[in-house]
PQR file with spaces between the fields and no chain letter, atoms N, CA, C, O and H, PARSE charges and radii, in Angstrom:
ATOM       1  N    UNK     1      -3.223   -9.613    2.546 -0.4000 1.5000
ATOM       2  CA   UNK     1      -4.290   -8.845    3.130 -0.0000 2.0000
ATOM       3  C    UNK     1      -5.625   -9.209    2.481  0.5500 1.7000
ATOM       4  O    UNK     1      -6.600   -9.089    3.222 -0.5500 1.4000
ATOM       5  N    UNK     2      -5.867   -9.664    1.140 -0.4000 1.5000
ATOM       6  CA   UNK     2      -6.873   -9.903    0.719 -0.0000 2.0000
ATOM       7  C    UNK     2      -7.818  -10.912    0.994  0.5500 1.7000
ATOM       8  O    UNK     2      -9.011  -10.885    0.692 -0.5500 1.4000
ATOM       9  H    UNK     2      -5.075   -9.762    0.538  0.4000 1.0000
ATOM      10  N    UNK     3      -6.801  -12.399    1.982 -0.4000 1.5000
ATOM      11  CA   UNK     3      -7.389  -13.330    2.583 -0.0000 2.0000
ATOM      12  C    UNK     3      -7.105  -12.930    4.497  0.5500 1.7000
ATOM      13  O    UNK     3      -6.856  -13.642    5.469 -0.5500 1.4000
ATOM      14  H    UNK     3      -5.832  -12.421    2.227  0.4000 1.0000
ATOM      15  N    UNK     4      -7.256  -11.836    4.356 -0.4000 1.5000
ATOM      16  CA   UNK     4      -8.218  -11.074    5.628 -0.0000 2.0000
ATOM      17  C    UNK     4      -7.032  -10.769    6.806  0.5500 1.7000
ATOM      18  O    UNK     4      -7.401  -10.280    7.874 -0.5500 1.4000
ATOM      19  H    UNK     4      -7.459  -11.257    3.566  0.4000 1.0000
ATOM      20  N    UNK     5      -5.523  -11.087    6.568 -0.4000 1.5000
ATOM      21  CA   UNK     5      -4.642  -11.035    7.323 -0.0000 2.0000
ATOM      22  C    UNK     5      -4.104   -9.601    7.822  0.5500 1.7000
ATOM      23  O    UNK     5      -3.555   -8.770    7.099 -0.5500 1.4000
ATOM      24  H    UNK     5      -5.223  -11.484    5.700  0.4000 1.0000
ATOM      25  N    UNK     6      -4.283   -9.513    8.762 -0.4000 1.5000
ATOM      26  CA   UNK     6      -4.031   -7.526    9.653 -0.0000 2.0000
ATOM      27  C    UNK     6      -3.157   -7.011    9.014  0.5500 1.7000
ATOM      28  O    UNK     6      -2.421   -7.691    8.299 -0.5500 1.4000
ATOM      29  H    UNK     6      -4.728  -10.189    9.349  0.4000 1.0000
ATOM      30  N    UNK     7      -3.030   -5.619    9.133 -0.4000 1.5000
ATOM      31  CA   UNK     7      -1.796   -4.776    8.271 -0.0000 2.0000
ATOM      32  C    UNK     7      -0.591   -4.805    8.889  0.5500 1.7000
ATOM      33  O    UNK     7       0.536   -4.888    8.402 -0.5500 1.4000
ATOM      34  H    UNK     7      -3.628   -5.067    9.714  0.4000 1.0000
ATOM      35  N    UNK     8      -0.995   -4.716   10.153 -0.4000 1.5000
ATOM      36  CA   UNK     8       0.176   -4.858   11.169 -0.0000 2.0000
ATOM      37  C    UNK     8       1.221   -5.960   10.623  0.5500 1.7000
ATOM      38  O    UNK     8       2.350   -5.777   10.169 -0.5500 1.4000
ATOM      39  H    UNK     8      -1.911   -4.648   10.549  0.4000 1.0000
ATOM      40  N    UNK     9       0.254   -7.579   10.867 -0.4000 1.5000
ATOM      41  CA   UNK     9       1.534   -8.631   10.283 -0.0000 2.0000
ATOM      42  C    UNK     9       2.139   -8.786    9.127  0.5500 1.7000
ATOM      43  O    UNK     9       3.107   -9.503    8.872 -0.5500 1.4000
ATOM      44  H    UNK     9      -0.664   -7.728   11.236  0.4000 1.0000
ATOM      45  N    UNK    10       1.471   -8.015    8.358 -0.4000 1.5000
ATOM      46  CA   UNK    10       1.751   -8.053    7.086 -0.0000 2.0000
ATOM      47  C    UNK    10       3.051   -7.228    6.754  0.5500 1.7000
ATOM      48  O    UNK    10       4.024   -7.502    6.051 -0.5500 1.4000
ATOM      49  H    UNK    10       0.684   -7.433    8.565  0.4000 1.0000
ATOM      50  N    UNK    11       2.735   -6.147    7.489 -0.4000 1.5000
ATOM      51  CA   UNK    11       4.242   -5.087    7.974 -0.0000 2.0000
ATOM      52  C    UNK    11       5.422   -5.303    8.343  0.5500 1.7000
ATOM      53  O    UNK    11       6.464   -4.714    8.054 -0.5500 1.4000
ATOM      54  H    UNK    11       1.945   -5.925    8.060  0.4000 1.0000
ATOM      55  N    UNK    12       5.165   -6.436    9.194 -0.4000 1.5000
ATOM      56  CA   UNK    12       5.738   -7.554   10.428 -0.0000 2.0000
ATOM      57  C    UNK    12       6.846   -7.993    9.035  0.5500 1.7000
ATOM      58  O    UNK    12       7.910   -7.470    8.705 -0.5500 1.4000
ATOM      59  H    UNK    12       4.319   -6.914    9.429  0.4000 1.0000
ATOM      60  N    UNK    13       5.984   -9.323    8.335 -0.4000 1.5000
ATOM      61  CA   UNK    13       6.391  -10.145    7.488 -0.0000 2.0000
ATOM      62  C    UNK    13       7.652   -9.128    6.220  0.5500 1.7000
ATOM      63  O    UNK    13       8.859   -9.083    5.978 -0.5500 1.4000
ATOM      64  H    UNK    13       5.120   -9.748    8.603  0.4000 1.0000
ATOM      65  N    UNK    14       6.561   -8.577    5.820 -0.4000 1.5000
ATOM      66  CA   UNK    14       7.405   -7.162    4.963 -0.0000 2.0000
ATOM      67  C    UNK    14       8.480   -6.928    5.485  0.5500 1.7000
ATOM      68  O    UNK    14       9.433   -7.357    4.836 -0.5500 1.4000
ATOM      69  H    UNK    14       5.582   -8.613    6.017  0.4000 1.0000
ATOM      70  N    UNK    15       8.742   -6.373    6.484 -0.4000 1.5000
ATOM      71  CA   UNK    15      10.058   -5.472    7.254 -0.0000 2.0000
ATOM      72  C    UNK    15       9.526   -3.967    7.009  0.5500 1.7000
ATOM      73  O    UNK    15      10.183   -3.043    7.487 -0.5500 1.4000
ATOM      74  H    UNK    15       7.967   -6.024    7.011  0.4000 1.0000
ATOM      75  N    UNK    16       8.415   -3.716    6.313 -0.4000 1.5000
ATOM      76  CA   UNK    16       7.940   -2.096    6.417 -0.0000 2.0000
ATOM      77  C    UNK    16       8.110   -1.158    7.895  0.5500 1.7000
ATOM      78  O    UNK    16       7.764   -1.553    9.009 -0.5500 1.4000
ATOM      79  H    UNK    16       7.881   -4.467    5.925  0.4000 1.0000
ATOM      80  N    UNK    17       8.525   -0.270    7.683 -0.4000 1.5000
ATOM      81  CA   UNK    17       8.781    0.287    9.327 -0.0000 2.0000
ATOM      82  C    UNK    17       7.563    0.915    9.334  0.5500 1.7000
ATOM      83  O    UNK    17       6.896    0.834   10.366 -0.5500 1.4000
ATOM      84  H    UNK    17       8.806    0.051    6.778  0.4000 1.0000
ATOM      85  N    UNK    18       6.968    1.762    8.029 -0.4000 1.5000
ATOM      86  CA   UNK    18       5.817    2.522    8.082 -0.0000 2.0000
ATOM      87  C    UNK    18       4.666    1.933    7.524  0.5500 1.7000
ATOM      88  O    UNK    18       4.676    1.427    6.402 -0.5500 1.4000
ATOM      89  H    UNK    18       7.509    1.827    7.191  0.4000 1.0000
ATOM      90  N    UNK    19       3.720    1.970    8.218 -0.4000 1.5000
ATOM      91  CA   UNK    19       2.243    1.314    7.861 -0.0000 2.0000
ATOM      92  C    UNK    19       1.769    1.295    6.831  0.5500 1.7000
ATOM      93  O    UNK    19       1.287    0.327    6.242 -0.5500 1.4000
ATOM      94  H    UNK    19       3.712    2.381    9.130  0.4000 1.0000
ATOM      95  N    UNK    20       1.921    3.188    6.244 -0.4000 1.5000
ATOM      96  CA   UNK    20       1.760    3.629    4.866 -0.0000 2.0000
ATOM      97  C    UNK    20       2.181    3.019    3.993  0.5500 1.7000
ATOM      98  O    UNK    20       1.497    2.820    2.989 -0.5500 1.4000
ATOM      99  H    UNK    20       2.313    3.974    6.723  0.4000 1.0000
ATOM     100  N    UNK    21       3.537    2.503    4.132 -0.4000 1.5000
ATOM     101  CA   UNK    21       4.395    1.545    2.908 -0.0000 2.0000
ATOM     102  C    UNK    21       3.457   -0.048    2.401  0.5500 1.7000
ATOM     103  O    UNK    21       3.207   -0.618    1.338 -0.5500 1.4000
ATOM     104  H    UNK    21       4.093    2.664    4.948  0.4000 1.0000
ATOM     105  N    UNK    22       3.197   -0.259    3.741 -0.4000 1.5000
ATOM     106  CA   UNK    22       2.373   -1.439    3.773 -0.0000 2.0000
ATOM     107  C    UNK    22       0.953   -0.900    2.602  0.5500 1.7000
ATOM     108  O    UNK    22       0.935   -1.327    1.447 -0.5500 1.4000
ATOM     109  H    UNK    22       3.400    0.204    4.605  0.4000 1.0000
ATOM     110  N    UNK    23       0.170   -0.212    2.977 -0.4000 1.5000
ATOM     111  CA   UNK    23      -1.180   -0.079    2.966 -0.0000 2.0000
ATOM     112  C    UNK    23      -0.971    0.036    1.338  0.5500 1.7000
ATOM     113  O    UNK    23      -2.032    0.098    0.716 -0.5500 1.4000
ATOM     114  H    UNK    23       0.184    0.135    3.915  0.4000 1.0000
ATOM     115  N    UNK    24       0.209    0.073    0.568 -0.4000 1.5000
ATOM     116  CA   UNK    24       0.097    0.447   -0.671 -0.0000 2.0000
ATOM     117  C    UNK    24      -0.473   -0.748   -1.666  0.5500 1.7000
ATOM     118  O    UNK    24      -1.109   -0.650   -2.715 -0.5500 1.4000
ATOM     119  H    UNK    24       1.070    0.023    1.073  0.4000 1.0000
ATOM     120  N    UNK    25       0.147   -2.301   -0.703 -0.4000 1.5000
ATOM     121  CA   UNK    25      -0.469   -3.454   -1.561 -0.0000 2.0000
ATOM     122  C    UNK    25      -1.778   -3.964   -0.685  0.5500 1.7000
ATOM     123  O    UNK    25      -1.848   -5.108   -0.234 -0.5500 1.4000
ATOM     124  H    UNK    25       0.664   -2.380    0.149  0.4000 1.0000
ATOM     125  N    UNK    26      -2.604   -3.158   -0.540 -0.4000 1.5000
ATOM     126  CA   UNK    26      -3.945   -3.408   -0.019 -0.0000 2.0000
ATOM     127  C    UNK    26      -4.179   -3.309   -1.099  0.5500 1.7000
ATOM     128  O    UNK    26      -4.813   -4.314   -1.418 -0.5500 1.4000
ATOM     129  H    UNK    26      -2.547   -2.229   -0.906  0.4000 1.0000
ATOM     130  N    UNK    27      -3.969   -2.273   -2.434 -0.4000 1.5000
ATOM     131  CA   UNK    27      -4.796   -1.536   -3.543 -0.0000 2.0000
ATOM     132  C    UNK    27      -4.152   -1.853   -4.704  0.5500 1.7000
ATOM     133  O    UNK    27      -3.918   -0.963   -5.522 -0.5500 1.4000
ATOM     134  H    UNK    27      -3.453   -1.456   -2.175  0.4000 1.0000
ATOM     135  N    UNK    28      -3.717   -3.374   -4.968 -0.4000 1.5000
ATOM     136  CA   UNK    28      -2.587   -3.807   -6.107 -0.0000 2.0000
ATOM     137  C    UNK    28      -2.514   -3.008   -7.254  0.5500 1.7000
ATOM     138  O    UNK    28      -1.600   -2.451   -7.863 -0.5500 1.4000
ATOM     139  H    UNK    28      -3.907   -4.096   -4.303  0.4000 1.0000
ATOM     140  N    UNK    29      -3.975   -3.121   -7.410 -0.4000 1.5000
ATOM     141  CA   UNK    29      -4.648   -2.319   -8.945 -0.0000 2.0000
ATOM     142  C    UNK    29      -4.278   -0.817   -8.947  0.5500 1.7000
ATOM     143  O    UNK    29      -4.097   -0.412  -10.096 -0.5500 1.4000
ATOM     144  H    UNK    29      -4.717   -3.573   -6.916  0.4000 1.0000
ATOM     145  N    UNK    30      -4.147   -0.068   -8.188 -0.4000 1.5000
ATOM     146  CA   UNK    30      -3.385    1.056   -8.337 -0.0000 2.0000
ATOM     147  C    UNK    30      -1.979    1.179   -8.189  0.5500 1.7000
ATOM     148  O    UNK    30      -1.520    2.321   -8.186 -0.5500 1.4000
ATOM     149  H    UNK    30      -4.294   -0.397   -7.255  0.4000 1.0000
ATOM     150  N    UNK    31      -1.111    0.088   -8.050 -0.4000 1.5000
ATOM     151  CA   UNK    31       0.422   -0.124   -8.724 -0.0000 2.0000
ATOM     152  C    UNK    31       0.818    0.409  -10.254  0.5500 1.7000
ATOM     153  O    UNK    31       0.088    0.620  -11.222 -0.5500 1.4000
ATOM     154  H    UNK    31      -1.484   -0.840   -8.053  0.4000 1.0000
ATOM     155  N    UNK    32       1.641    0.486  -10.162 -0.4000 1.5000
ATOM     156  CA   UNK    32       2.235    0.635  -11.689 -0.0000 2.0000
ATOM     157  C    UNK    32       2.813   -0.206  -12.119  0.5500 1.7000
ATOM     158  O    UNK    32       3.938   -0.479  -11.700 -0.5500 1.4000
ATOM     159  H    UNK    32       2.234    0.314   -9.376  0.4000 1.0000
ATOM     160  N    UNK    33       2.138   -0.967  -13.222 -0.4000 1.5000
ATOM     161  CA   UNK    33       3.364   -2.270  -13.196 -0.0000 2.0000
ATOM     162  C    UNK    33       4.875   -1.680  -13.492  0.5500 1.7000
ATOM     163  O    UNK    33       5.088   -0.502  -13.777 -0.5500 1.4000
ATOM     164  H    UNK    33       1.225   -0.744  -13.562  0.4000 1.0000
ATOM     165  N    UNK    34       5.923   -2.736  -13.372 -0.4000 1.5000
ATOM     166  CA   UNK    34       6.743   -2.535  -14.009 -0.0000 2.0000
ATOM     167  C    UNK    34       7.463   -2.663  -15.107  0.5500 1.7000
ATOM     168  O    UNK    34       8.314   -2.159  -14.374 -0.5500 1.4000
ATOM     169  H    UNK    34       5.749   -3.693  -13.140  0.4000 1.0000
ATOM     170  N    UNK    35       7.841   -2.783  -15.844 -0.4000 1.5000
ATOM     171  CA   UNK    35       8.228   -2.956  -17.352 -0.0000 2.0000
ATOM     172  C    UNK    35       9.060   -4.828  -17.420  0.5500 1.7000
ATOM     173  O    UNK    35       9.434   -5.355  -18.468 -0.5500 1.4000
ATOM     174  H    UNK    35       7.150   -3.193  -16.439  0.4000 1.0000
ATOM     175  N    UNK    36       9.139   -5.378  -16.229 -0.4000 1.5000
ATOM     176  CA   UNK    36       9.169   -6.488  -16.366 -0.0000 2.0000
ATOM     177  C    UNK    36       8.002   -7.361  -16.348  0.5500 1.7000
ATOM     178  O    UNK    36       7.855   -8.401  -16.990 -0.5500 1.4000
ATOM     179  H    UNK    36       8.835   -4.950  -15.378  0.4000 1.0000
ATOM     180  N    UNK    37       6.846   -6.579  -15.190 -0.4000 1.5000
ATOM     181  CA   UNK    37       5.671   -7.215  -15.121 -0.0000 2.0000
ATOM     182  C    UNK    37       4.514   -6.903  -16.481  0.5500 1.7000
ATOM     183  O    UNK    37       3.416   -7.409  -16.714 -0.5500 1.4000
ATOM     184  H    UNK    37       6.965   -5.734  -14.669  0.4000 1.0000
ATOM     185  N    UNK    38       5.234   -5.950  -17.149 -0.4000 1.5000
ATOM     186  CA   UNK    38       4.353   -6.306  -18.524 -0.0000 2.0000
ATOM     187  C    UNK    38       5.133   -7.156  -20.074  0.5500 1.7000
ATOM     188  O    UNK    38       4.641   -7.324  -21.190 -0.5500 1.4000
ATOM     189  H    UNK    38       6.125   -5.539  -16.960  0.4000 1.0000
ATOM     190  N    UNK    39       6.292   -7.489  -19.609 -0.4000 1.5000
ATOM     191  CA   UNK    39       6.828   -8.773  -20.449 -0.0000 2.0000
ATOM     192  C    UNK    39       6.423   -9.797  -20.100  0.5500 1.7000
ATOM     193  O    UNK    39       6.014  -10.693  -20.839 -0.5500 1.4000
ATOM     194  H    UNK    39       6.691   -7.353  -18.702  0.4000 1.0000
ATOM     195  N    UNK    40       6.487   -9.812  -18.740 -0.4000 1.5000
ATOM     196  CA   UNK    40       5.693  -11.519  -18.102 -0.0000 2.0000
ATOM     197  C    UNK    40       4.747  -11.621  -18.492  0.5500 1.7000
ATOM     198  O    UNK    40       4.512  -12.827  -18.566 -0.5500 1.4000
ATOM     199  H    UNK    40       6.818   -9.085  -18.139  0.4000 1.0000
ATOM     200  N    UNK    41       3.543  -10.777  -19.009 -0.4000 1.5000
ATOM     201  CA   UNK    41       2.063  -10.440  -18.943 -0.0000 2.0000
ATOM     202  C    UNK    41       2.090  -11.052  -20.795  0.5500 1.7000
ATOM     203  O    UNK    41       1.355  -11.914  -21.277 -0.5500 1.4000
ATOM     204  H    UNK    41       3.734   -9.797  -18.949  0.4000 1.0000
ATOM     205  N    UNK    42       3.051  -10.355  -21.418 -0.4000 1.5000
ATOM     206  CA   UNK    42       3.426  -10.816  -22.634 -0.0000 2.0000
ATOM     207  C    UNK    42       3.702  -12.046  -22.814  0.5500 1.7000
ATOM     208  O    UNK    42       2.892  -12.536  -23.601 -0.5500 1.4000
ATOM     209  H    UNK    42       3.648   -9.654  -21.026  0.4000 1.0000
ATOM     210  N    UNK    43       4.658  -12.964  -22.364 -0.4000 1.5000
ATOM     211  CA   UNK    43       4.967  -13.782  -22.025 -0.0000 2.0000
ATOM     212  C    UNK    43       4.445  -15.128  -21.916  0.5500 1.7000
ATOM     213  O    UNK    43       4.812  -16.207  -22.382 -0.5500 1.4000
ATOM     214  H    UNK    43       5.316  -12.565  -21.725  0.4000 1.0000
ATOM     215  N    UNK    44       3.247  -14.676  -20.987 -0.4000 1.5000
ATOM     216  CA   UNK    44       2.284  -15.737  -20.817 -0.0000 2.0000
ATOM     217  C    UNK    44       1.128  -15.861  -21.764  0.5500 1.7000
ATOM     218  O    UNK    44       0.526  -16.930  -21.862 -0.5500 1.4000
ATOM     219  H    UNK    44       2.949  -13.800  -20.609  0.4000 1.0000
ATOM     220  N    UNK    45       0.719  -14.550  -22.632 -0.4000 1.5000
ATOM     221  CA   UNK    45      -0.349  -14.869  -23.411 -0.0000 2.0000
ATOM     222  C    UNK    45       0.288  -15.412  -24.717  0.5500 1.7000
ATOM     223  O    UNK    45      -0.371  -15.920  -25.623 -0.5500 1.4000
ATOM     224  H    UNK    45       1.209  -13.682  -22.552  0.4000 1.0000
ATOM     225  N    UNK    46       1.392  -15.282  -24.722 -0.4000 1.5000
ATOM     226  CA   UNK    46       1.773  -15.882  -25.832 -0.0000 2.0000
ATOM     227  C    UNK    46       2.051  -17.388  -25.754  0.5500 1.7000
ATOM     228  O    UNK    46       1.932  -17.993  -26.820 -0.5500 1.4000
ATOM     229  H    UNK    46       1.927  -14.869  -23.986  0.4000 1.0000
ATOM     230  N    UNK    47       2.328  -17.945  -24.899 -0.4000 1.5000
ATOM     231  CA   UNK    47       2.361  -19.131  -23.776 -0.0000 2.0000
ATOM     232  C    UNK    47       1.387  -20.422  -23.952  0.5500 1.7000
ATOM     233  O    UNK    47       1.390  -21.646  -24.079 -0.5500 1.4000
ATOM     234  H    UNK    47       2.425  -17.453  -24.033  0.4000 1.0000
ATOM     235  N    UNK    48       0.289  -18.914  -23.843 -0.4000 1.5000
ATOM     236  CA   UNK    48      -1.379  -19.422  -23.608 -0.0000 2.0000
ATOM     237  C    UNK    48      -1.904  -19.959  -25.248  0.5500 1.7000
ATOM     238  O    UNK    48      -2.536  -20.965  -25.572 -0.5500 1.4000
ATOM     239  H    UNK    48       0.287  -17.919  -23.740  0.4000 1.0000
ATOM     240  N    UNK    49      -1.141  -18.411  -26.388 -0.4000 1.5000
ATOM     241  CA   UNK    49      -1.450  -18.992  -27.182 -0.0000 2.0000
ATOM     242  C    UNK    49      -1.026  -20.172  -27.895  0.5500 1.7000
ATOM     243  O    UNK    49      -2.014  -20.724  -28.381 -0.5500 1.4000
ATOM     244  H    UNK    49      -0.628  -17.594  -26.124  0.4000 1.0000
ATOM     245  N    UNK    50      -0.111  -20.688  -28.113 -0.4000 1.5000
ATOM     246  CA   UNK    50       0.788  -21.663  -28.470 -0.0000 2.0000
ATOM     247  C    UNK    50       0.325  -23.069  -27.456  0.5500 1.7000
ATOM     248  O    UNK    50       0.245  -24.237  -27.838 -0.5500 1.4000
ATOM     249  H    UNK    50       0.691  -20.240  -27.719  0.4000 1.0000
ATOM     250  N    UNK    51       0.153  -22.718  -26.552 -0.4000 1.5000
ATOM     251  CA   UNK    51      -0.827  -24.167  -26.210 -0.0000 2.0000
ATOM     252  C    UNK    51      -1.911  -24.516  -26.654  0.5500 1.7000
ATOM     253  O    UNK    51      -2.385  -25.651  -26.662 -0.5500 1.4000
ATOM     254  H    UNK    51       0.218  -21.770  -26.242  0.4000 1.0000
ATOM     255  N    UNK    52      -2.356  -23.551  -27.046 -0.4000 1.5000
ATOM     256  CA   UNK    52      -4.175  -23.801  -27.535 -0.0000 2.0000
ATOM     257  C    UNK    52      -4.120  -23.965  -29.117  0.5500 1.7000
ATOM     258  O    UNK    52      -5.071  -24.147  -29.876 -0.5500 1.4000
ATOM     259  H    UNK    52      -1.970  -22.628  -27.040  0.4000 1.0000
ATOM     260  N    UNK    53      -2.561  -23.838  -29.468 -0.4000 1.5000
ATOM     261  CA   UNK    53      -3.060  -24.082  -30.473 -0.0000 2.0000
ATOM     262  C    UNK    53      -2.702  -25.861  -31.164  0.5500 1.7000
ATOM     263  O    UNK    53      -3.192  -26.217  -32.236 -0.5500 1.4000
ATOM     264  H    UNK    53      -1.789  -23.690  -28.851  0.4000 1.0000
């Protein structure tokens, strides 16, 4: 949706039956990550650091 694609297809693509379900990743930043997506987050800065160094 952020490179401008309708909610509808996006619903489509999803399998969302309800629009609402959809409209939730219009607003990523109000997600909660999940406790895997803040190991990955870990993960990579540590990643980041060890290359640079």
């Amino acid at each position: 949706m952020d490179a401008g694609e309708d909610l509808a297809v996006v619903q489509a693509l999803l399998g969302h039956a309800s629009p609402e379900t959809t409209q939730v990743y219009a607003h990523p930043d109000t997600l909660t990550p999940s406790p895997a997506d803040k190991i990955d987050q870990r993960l990579a800065a540590a990643v980041e650091r060890r290359t640079r160094s």
